[in-house]
RORO-265397 format. One line per field, with one value per residue (C-alpha): residue number from 1; x, y negated, z. Coordinates in steps of 0.02 Angstrom, whole numbers, plus 50000, padded with zeros to 5 digits. Example, Ala and Ser with C-alpha at 12.3 -4.5 7.8 and 13.67 -1.06 7.14 Angstrom:
// RORO-265397
i = (1  2)
X = (50615  50684)
Y = (50225  50053)
Z = (50390  50357)
END
This chain:
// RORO-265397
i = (1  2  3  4  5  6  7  8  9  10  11  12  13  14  15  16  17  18  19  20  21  22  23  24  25  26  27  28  29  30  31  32  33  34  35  36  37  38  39  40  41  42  43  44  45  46  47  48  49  50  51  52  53  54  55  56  57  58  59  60  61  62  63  64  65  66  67  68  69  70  71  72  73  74  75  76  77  78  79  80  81  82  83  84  85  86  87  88  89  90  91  92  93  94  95  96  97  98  99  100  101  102  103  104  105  106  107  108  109  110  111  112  113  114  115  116  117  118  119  120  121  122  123  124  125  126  127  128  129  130  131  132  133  134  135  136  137  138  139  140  141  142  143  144  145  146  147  148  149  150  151  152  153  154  155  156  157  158  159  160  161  162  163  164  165  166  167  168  169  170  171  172  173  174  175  176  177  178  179  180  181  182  183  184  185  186  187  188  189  190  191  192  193  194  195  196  197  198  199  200  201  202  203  204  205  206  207  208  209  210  211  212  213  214  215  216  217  218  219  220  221  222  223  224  225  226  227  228  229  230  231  232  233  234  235  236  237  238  239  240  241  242  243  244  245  246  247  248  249  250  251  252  253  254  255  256  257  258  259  260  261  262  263  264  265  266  267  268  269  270  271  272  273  274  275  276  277  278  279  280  281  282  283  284  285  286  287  288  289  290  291  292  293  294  295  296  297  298  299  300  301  302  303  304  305  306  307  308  309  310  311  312  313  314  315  316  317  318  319  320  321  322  323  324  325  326  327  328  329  330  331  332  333  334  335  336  337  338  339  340  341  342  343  344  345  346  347  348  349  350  351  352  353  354  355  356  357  358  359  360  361  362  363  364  365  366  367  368  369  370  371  372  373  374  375  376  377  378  379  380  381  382  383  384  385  386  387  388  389  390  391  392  393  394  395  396  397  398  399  400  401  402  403  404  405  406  407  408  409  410  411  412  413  414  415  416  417  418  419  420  421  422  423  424  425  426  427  428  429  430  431  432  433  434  435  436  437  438  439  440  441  442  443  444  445  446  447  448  449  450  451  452  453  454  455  456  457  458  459  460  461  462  463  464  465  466  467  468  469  470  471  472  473  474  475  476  477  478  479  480  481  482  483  484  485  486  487  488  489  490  491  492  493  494  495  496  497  498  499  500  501  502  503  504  505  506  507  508  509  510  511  512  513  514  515  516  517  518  519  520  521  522  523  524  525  526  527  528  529  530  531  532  533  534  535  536  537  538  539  540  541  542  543  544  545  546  547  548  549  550  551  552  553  554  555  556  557  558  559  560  561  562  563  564  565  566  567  568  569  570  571  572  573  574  575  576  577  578  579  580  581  582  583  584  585  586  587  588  589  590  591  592  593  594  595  596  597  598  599  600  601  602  603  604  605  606  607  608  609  610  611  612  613  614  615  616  617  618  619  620  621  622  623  624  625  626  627  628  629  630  631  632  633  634  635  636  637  638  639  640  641  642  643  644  645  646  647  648  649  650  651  652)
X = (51488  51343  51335  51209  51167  51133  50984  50889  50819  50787  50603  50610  50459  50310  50201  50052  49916  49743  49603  49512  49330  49268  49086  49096  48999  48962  49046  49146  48999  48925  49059  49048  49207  49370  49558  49708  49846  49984  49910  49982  50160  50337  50310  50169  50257  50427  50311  50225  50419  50470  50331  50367  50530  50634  50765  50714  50754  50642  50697  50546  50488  50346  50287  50348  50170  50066  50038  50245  50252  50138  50235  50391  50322  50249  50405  50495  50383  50383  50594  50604  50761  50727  50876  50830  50662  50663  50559  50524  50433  50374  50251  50117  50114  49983  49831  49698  49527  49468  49287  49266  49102  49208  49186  49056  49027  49147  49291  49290  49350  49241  49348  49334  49483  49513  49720  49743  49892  49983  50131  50119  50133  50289  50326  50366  50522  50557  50613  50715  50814  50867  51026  50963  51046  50966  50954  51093  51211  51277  51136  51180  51336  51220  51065  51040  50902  50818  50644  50585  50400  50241  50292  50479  50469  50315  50400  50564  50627  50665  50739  50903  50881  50826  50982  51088  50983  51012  51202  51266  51148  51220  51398  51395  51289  51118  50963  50849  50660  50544  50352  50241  50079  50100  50121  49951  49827  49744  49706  49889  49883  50023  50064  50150  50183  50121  50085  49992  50132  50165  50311  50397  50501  50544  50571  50778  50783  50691  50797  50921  50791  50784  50602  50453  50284  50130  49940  49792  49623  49484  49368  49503  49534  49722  49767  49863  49724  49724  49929  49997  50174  50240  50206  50266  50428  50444  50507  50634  50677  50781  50686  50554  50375  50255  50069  49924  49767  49632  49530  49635  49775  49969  50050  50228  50355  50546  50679  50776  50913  50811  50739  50560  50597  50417  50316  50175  50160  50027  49985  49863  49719  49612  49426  49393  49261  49374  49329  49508  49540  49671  49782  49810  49931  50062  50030  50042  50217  50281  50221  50282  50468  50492  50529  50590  50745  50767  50757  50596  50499  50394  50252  50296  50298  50135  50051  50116  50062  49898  49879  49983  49839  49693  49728  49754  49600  49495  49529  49487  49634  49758  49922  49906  49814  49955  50006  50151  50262  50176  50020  50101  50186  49999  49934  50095  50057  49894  49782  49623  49602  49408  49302  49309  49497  49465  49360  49460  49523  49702  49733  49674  49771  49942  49907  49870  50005  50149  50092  50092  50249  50352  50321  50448  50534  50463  50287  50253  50110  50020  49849  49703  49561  49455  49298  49183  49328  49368  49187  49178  49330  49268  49096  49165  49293  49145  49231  49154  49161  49200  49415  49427  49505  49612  49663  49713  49811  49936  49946  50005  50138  50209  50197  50297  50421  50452  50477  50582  50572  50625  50529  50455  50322  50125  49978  49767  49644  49464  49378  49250  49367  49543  49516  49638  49755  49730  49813  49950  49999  50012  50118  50248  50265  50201  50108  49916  49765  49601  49433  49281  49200  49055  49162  49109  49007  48983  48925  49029  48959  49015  49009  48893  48819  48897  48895  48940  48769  48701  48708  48864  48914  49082  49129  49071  49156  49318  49322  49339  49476  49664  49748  49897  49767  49761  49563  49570  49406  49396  49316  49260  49289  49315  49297  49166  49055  48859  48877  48766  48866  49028  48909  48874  49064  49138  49013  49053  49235  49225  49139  49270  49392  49314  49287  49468  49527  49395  49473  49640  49665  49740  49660  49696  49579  49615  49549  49498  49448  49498  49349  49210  49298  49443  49627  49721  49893  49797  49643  49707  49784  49621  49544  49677  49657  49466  49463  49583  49491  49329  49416  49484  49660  49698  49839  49889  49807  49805  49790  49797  49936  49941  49968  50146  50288  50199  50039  50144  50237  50069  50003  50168  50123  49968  50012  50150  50065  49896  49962  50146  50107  50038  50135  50123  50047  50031  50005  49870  49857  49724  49748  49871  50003  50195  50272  50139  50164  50342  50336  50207  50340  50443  50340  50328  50436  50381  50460  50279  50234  50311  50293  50124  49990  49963  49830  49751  49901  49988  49847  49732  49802  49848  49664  49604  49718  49714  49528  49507  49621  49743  49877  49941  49966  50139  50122  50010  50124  50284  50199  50120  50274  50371  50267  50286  50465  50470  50364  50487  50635  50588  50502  50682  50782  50659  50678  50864  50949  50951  50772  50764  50862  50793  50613  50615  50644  50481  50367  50514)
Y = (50592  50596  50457  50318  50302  50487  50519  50706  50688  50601  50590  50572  50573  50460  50340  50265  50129  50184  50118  50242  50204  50124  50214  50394  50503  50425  50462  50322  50235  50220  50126  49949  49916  50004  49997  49967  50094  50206  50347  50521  50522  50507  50370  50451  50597  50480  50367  50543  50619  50448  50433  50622  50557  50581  50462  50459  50389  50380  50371  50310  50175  50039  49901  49720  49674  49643  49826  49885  49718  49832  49981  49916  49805  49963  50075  49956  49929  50111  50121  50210  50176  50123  50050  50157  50112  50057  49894  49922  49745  49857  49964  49925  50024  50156  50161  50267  50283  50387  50413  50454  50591  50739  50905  51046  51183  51308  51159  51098  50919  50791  50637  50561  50514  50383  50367  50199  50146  50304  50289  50484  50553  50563  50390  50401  50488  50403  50275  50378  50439  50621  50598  50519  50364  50266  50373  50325  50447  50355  50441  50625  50610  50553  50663  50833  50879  50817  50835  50849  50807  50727  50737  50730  50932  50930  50910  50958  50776  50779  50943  50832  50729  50833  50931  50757  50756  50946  50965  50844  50928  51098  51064  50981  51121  51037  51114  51065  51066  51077  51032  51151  51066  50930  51068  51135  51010  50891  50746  50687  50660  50796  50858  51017  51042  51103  51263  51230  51340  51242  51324  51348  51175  51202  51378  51341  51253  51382  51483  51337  51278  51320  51286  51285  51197  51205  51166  51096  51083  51200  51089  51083  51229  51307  51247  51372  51412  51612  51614  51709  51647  51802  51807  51631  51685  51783  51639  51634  51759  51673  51513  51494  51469  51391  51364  51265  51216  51113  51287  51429  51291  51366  51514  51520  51690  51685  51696  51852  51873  51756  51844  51907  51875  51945  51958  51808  51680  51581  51417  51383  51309  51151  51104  50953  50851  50781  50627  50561  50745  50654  50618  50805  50859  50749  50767  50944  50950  50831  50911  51080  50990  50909  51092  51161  51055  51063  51267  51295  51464  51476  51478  51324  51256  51313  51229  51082  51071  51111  50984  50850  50876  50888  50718  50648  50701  50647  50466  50353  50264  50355  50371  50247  50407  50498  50547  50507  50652  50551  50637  50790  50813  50789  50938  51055  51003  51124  50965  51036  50933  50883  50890  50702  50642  50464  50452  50540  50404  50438  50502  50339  50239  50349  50311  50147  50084  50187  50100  49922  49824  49767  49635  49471  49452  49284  49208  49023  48958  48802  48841  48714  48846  48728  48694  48607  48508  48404  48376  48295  48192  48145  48115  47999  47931  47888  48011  48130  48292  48359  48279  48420  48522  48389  48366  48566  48541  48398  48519  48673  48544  48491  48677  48730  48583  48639  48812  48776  48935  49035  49202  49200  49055  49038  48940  48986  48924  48935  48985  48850  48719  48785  48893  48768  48776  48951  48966  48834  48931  49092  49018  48943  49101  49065  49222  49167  49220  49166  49178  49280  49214  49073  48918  48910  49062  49142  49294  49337  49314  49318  49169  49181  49074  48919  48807  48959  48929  49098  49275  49356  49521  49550  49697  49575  49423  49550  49628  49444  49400  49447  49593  49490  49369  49432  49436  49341  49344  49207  49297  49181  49338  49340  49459  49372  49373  49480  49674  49629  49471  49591  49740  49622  49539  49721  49783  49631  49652  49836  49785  49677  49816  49946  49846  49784  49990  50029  49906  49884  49725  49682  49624  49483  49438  49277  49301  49125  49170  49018  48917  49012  49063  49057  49086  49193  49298  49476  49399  49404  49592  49636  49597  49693  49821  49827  49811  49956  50048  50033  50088  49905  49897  49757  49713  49549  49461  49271  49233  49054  49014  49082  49020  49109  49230  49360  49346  49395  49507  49612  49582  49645  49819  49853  49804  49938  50072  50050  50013  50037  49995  49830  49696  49557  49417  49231  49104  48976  48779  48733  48550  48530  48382  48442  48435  48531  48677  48666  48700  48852  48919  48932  49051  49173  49324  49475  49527  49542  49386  49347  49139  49025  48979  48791  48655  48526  48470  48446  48379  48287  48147  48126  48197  48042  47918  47984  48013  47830  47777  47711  47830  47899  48076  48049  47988  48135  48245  48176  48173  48359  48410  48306  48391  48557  48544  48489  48663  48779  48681  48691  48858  48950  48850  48932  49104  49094  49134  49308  49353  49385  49535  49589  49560  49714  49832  49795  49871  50029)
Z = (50287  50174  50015  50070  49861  49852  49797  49821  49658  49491  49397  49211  49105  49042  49170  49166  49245  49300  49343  49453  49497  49645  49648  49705  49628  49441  49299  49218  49103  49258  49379  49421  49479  49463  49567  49472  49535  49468  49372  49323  49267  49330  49427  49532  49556  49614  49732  49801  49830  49914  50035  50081  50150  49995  49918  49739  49569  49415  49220  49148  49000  49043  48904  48910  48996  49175  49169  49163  49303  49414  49379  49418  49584  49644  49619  49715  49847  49870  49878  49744  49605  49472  49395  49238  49183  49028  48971  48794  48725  48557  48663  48783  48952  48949  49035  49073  49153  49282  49382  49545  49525  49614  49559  49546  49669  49540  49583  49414  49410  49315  49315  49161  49085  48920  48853  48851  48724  48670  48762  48827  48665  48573  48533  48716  48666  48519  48657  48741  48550  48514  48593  48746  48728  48866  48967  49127  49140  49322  49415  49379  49508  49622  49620  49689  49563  49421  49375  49202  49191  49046  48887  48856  48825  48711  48566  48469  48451  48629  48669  48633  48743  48883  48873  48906  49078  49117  49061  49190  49324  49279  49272  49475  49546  49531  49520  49373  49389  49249  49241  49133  49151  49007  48881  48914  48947  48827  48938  48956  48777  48730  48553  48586  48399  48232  48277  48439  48534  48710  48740  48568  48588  48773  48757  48733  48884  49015  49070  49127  49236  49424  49457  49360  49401  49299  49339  49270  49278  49244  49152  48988  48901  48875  49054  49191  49267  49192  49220  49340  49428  49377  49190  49184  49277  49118  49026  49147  49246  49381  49412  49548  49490  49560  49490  49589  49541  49645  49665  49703  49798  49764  49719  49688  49642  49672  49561  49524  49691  49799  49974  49905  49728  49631  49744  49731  49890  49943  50012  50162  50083  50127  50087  50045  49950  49792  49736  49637  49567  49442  49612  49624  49525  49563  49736  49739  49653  49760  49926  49852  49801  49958  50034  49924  49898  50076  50082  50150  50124  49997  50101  50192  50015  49947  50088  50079  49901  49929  50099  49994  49850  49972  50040  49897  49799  49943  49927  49780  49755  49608  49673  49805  49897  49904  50095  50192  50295  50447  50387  50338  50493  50582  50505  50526  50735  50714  50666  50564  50384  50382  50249  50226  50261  50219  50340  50483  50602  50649  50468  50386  50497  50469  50290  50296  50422  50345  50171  50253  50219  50357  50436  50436  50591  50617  50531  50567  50482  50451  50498  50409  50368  50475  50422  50539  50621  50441  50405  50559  50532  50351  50390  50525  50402  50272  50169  50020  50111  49926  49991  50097  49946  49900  50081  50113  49948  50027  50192  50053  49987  50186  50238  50073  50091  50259  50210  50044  49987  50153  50180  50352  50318  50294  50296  50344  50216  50169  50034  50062  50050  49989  49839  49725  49911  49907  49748  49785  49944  49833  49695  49845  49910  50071  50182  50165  50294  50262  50384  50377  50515  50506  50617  50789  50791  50965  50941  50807  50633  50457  50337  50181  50069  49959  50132  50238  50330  50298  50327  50243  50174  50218  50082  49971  50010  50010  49843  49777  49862  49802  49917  49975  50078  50273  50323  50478  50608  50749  50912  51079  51186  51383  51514  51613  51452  51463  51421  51279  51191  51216  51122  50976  50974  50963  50824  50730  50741  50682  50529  50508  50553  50436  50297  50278  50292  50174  50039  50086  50163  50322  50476  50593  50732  50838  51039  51106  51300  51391  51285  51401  51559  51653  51601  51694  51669  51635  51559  51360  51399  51475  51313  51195  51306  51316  51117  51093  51191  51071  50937  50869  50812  50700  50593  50686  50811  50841  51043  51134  51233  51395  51566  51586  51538  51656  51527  51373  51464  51497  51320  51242  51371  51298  51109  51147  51237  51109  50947  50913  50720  50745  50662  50806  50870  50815  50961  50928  50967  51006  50960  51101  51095  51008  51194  51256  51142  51150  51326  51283  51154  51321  51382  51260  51324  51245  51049  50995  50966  50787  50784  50780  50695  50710  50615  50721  50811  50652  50549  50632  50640  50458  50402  50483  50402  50240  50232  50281  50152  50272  50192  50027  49964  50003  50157  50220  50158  50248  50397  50424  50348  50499  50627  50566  50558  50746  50791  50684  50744  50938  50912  50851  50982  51114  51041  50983  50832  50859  50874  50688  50735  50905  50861  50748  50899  50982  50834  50827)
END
């Protein structure tokens, strides 16, 4: 029986934060906007090995600041251990900067690069001691392999403490990987020594090692470029070693009593127009490591190096571009790479849903990102429109009251009106979606403009917001509709649709048919499936409540059949009186629909009063928050305590 805290292997070495530019094909004095992300290091190489399918731990050291908070959110969000990183207050996580202008037609790379606090050279060690003091012994029992990578071999002060990682691997059987690269190249900020010699301090420690990886880029001198596997095998004659570099793609020789051992393997190669070459490297070993631990050929390995490094290069995002073995796996099936991979449909959306988190088994959200509904009420209250705010700020307080701190629970809000609620709902902790769409628009247009009256640009609008708010588009859609309204609803929604993929953000559309045609049980499925069709598959959708069981039953069929990644469905109000939804919670059937997304029918009626001045703050708050206790209450009697369980089956 296998150990469930095994892991296949350990990562120590140096990390860093980058900010890689937004604007391809600049150099960095000439980028206007830049994407925080993990940058070259252990940690990229761990989150690479992880998404690959690996169970991975990292031994790493991040400074006592937002940067080391991103480090360490991202490792975890990526499942990968880090029970080991280090947090060392005295130092500041490093950071670097990187353009996005590609490469030239020789494959140089021209990313720009700038070291941020110093934390790659050897005061990186200096944390780690020459005994290797902190470093956790616990993990060797558990790890197959460890990885040695950056800096720790650079320099004799941490041959020491090397050694405490490699003994324990030796003396259980493990297999210890080394990475060359760091020695060589410039950028990382390496001092290999006095006398310039890269391999004069790691020189001791070769021949224990089992694999050796090394790479760089053309554009800095002393890289591996000119090395041959072979000559580097030299060093040590019974460890594999592999060498890739963005232009020639892998080459790797085997060890002395391995099947082939000396003669030189290569990799299938990929073209690709490079635009994050800094992504590379990391991606490449951990595309090549991933079969190797698991005994592929060499071959096998090569290529998946070089198709690991081709995707990643060929998306501006650091080490968030990194593929998963989804993607992998695609290719292997006979799948050509283009020349463009981030914009190659079912490759973007492996990515991008295999990234996604998962969702929670149950969302129920307080929905008050209306807009034209409260002006009305305050302009027929004799209210300052300007109360709005304060308004969607007492509806934050009832929805987080209700939710006292449970996961599961979220509210809609406006920019126009909740940017203060907005905040509120992020510091409770509540799930947040916020609209795009200009209120009441039919077709389908964007809001712009400081009263949302004019035209908008979307990719705009988008980069302000924060990534952990859900882009949510109101559509009037039915079947029934002109060929030429249901042309300029589905280019609208792609927009929508592209421009969320294009910066990370996920997509909910809400369907409202029943507002311009008849309701019937297949007429919401007919729209899913019409939309799918076209090419639109959002992240959530948001859909009225339908007529009966039968009409989930067919939605949940073609959310199934179309989009097995989608995360669910939220069911709508509509402004309809408590008993009347509770009877439409009755009818949902299918797991797909993950809770509701209710406003008007909880805050209507308190908008009123309180706008009027007939009640308090407190007062407004109690009751929304009494009404939205009734919905969750009846809405988990409906679907039983066990749906928080079965519910997770029908996105499997």
């Amino acid at each position: 029986m296998s150990d469930p805290d095994a892991l296949d292997l350990v990562v120590i070495g140096p990390s860093s934060v980058a900010f890689c530019g937004q604007q391809i094909g600049c150099g960095i004095e000439e980028t206007d906007s830049f994407r925080m992300a993990v940058g070259p290091g252990a940690a990229a190489v761990a989150i690479g090995l992880a998404r690959l399918g690996l169970t991975v731990g990292v031994i790493t050291e991040v400074g006592d600041d937002p940067f080391g908070r991103f480090l360490r959110r991202c490792l975890a969000c990526e499942g990968v251990e880090a029970t080991s990183l280090r947090v060392a207050p005295e130092r500041a996580t490093t950071l670097s900067v990187h353009g996005a202008r590609g490469e030239d037609r020789s494959g140089t790379a021209l990313s720009g690069v700038c070291d941020g606090c110093g934390a790659m050279d050897g005061s990186w060690a200096d944390g780690i001691g020459a005994d290797g003091a902190w470093i956790d012994r616990l993990w060797a029992p558990r790890a197959r392999a460890v990885l040695l990578t950056g800096t720790p071999a650079a320099g004799p002060w941490s041959v020491a403490a090397l050694r405490q990682a490699i003994a324990p691997m030796r003396d259980q059987g493990g297999r210890v990987i080394l990475d060359l690269a760091s020695l060589l190249n410039p950028s990382d900020g390496v001092r290999a020594g006095p006398d310039r010699d890269p391999f004069a301090s790691a020189a001791s420690i070769l021949p224990e090692c089992d694999l050796l990886f090394a790479g760089g880029s053309p554009a800095l001198p002393g890289t591996l470029r000119s090395l041959a596997p072979r000559a580097l095998r030299s060093l040590a004659p019974r460890a594999t070693v592999a060498c890739w570099h963005a232009a020639d793609g892998c080459r790797a020789v085997a060890g002395e009593g391995a099947d082939g051992a000396g003669g030189e393997v290569r990799g299938r190669t990929f073209a690709v127009e490079r635009c994050n070459p800094s992504a590379g490297y990391a991606a490449a070993m951990a595309g090549f490591l991933r079969g190797w631990l698991r005994g592929d050929s060499l071959a096998t390995c090569a290529t998946d190096a070089n198709a690991c490094a081709a995707l990643a290069t060929s998306r501006p995002a650091g080490a968030g571009a990194s593929p998963l073995v989804a993607e992998l796996d695609t290719l292997a099936s006979g799948r050509a790479l283009p020349c463009q991979p981030r914009l190659d449909p079912i490759l973007t959306d492996l990515h991008r849903t295999g990234l996604r988190r998962q969702p929670p088994s149950r969302l129920l959200a307080l929905a008050c990102d209306h807009r034209m509904q409260l002006e009305r009420i305050a302009d027929m209250a004799g209210a300052p429109r300007a109360r709005i705010s304060d308004f969607k700020l007492l509806a934050v307080s009832a929805a987080a009251q209700v939710a006292a701190g449970r996961p599961g629970f979220g509210m809609f809000l406006d920019g126009r009106y909740g940017l203060a609620a907005l905040h509120a709902a992020a510091v409770a902790g509540l799930w947040i979606a916020r609209p795009v769409e200009r209120t009441g628009s039919r077709p389908l247009e964007f809001e712009g403009g400081a009263d949302g009256t004019a035209d908008g640009s979307l990719g705009a609008q988008l980069v302000e917001w924060p990534l952990h708010q859900v882009v949510k588009a109101l559509c009037f859609y039915h079947p029934d509709d002109s060929d030429a309204l249901k042309a300029r609803q589905l280019r609208e929604l792609l927009r929508a649709q592209d421009a969320c993929r294009r910066l990370g953000r996920d997509l909910l559309i809400e369907i409202i048919a029943g507002k311009h045609g008849a309701l019937s049980d297949g007429t919401a499925a007919g729209v899913l499936q019409t939309l799918y069709g076209e090419g639109v598959k959002p992240d959530w959708w948001k859909l009225e409540p339908q007529p009966s069981s039968r009409a989930w039953d067919r939605i949940g069929d073609v959310i199934g059949r179309s989009d097995p990644h989608c995360q669910g469905v939220l069911m709508l109000g509509l402004d309809a009186p408590l008993r009347q939804l509770e009877t439409a919670f009755a009818a949902v059937s299918t797991p797909w629909v993950r809770g509701f997304a209710i406003g008007r029918s909880i805050f209507s009626a308190p908008a009123q009063d309180w706008l009027s001045g007939a009640i308090d703050d407190e007062q407004a708050v109690a009751v929304m928050a009494e009404r939205f206790a009734e919905l969750v209450a009846h809405w988990e009697r409906c679907r039983g305590a066990s749906q928080a369980g079965g519910e997770e089956s029908g996105s499997s």
